[in-house]
RODO-811039 format. One record per residue (C-alpha): residue number from 1; x negated, y, z. Coordinates in nm, 3 decimals, m for minus. Layout:
N
{site NUM,{X,Y,Z}}
...
# end
This chain:
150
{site 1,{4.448,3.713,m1.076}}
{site 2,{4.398,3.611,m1.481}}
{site 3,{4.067,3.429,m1.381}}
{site 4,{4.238,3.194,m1.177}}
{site 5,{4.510,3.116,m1.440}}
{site 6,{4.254,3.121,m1.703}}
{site 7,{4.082,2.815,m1.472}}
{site 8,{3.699,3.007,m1.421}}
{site 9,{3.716,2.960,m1.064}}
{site 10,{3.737,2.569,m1.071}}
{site 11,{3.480,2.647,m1.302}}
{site 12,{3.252,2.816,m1.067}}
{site 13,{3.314,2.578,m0.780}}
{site 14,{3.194,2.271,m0.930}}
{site 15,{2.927,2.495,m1.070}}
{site 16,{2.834,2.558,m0.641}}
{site 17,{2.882,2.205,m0.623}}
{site 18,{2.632,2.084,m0.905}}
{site 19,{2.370,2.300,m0.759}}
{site 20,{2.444,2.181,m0.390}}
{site 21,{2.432,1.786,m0.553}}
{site 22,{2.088,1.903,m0.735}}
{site 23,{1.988,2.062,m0.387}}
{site 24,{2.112,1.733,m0.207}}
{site 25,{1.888,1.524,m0.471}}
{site 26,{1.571,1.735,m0.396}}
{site 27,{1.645,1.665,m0.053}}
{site 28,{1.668,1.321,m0.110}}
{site 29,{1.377,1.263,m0.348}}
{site 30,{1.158,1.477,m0.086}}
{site 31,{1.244,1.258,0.191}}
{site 32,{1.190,0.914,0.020}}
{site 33,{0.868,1.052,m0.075}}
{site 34,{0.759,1.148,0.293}}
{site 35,{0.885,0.815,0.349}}
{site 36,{0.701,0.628,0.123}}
{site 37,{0.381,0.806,0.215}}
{site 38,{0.438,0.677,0.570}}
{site 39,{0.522,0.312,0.422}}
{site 40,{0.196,0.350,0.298}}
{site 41,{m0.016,0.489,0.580}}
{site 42,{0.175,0.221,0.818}}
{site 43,{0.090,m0.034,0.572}}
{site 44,{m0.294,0.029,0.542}}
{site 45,{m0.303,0.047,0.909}}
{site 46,{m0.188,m0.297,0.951}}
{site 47,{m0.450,m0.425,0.731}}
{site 48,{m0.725,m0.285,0.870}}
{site 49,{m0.622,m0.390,1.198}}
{site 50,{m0.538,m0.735,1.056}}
{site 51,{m0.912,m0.725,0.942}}
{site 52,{m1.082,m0.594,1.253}}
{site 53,{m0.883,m0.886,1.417}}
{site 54,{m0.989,m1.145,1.182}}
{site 55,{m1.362,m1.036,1.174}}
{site 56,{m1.359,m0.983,1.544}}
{site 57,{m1.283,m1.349,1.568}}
{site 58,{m1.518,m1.457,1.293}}
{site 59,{m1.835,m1.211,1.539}}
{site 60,{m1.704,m1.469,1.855}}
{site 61,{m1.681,m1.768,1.671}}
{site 62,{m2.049,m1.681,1.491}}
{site 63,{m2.165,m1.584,1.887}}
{site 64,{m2.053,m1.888,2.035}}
{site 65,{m2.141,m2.191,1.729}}
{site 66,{m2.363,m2.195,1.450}}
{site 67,{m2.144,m2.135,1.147}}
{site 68,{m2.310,m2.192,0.857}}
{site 69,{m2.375,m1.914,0.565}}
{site 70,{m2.122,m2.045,0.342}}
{site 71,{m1.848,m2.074,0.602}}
{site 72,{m1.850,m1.707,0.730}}
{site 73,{m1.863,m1.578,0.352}}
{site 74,{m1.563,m1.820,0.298}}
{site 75,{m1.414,m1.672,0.652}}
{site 76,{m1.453,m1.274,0.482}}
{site 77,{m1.267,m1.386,0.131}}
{site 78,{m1.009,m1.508,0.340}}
{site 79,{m1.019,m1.172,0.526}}
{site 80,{m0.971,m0.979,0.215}}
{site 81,{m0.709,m1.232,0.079}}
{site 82,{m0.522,m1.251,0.466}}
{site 83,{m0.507,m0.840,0.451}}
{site 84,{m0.424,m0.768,0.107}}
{site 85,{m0.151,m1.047,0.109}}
{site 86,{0.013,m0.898,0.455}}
{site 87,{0.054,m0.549,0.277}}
{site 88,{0.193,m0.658,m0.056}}
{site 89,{0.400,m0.849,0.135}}
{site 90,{0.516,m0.567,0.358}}
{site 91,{0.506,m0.309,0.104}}
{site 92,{0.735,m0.526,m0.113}}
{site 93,{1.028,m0.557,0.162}}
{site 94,{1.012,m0.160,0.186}}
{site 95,{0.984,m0.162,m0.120}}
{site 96,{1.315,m0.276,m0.277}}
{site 97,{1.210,m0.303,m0.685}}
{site 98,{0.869,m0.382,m0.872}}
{site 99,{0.745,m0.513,m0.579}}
{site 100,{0.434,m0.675,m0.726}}
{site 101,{0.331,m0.348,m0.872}}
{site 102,{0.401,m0.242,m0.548}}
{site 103,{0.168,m0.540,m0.428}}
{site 104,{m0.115,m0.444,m0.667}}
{site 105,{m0.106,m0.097,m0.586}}
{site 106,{m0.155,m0.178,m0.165}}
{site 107,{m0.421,m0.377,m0.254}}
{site 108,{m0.593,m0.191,m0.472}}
{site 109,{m0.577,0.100,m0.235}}
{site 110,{m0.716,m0.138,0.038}}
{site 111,{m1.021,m0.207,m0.215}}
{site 112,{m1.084,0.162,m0.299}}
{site 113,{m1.092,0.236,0.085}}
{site 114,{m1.290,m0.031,0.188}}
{site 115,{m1.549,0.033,m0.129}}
{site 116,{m1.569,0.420,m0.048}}
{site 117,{m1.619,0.329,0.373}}
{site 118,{m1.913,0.108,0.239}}
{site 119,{m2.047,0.320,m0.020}}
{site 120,{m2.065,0.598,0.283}}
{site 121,{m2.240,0.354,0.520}}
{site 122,{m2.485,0.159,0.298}}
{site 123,{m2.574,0.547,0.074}}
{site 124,{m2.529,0.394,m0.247}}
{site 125,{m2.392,0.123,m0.440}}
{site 126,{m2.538,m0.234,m0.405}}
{site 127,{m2.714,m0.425,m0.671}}
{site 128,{m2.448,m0.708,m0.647}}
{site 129,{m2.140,m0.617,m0.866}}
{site 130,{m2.053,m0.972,m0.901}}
{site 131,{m1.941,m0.959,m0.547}}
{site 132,{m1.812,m0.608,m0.604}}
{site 133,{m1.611,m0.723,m0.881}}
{site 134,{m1.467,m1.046,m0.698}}
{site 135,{m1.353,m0.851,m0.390}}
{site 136,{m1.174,m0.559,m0.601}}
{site 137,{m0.975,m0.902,m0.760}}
{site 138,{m0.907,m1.088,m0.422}}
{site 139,{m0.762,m0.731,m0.291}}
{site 140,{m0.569,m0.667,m0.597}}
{site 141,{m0.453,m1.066,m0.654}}
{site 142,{m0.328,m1.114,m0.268}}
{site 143,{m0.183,m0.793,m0.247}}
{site 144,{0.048,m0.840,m0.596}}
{site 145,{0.093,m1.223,m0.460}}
{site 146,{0.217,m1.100,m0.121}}
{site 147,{0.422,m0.866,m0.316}}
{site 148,{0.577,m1.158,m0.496}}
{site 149,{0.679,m1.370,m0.243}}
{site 150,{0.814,m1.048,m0.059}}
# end
């Protein structure tokens, strides 16, 4: 009876209630992370698919003309510029803040995925960094630019 006129058991009540907000928070923070981590997955997905789609098209269009050299390496830039600008983009309208960070981060993951899936096919690097080095900067530049405009 003294400890509630003393005012401990207000005390301890919003002492449950701070550790049910902190609880609530974890809660929170765990499921924007799942949730980002599917953003993320989704996201890749749709660029991969965007580039099957686009090099699909470039296979028929090389099957049924004679494209020149310079015009289907032209057609795979704008592959990598196509796909990394559709998930910055993307990733930037789930993405509510820093989206071109956001942007730069899709597209570098893009890059590191694609490099690794070629490094397992081909067994080994290439001799040609030049080309290594332009791709990783298409993927990172289109994905912070479609993060931008998002």
């Amino acid at each position: 009876m003294k400890i509630e006129k003393c005012g401990i058991t207000p005390l301890l009540e919003s002492y449950s209630d701070f550790r049910g907000g902190v609880f609530l928070q974890k809660k929170e923070q765990e499921r924007l992370e799942q949730t980002l981590i599917k953003d993320i997955v989704k996201i890749l997905f749709l660029m991969y698919f965007t580039t099957m789609l686009l090099l699909l098209l470039l296979a028929a269009v090389l099957f049924k003309t004679e494209l020149p050299e310079m015009a289907s390496k032209i057609w795979l830039i704008a592959v990598y510029v196509i796909s990394g600008f559709l998930g910055g983009f993307f990733i930037g309208k789930r993405r509510k803040n820093k989206k071109f960070l956001w942007g730069l981060f899709i597209g570098a993951l893009y890059f590191v995925i694609l490099f690794a899936v070629s490094l397992l096919l081909y067994k080994g690097l290439t001799k040609d960094y030049v080309h290594l080095i332009m791709t990783m900067a298409l993927c990172c530049f289109s994905g912070t630019v479609g993060g931008m405009v998002s």
